[in-house]
Steps between C-alpha positions, in 0.01 A plus 500: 500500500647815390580757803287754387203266523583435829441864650183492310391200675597597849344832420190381457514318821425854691163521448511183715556720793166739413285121486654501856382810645120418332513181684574710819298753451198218420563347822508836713120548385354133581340422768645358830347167452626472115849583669486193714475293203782626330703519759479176572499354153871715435587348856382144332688596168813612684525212670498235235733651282732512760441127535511379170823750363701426838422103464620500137777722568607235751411210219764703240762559762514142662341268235559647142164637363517716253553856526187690458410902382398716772195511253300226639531655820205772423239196379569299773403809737222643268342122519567478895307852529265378271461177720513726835185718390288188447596391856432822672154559324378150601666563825243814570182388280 
């Protein structure tokens, strides 16, 4: 990939950072009980990504897997929050 495409790419990745502060400013303006369930579904999310990547960084450093892109790190967490929501709006039906 040539260089110039590069800075092109990672340029565009700053509008990333405005998607950020409309998720923030979304969640300043829900209610206290819509809160709760995300709160707890990120705490859910959080917590098994942190499983999963530290267990298979473990597998690659002591038994070989293969090395994997920080790339599958985002799905793993999107699914887990995804996963986490479900749990939390059963939770309080």
């Amino acid at each position: 990939m040539a260089i110039g495409i590069r800075y092109v790419v990672w340029l565009l990745m700053i509008p990333a950072c405005g998607i950020l502060g409309l998720v923030m400013a979304t969640y300043r303006v829900v209610a206290e009980f819509q809160k709760k369930i995300v709160a707890e579904s990120i705490m859910f999310a959080f917590g098994v990504t942190a499983i999963i990547t530290f267990s298979y960084g473990f597998l690659q450093r002591f038994v070989g897997t293969p090395d994997l892109s920080y790339f599958y790190v985002w799905p793993i967490m999107g699914m887990a929050w995804l996963v986490g929501t479900m749990i939390a709006r059963y939770r309080y039906r």
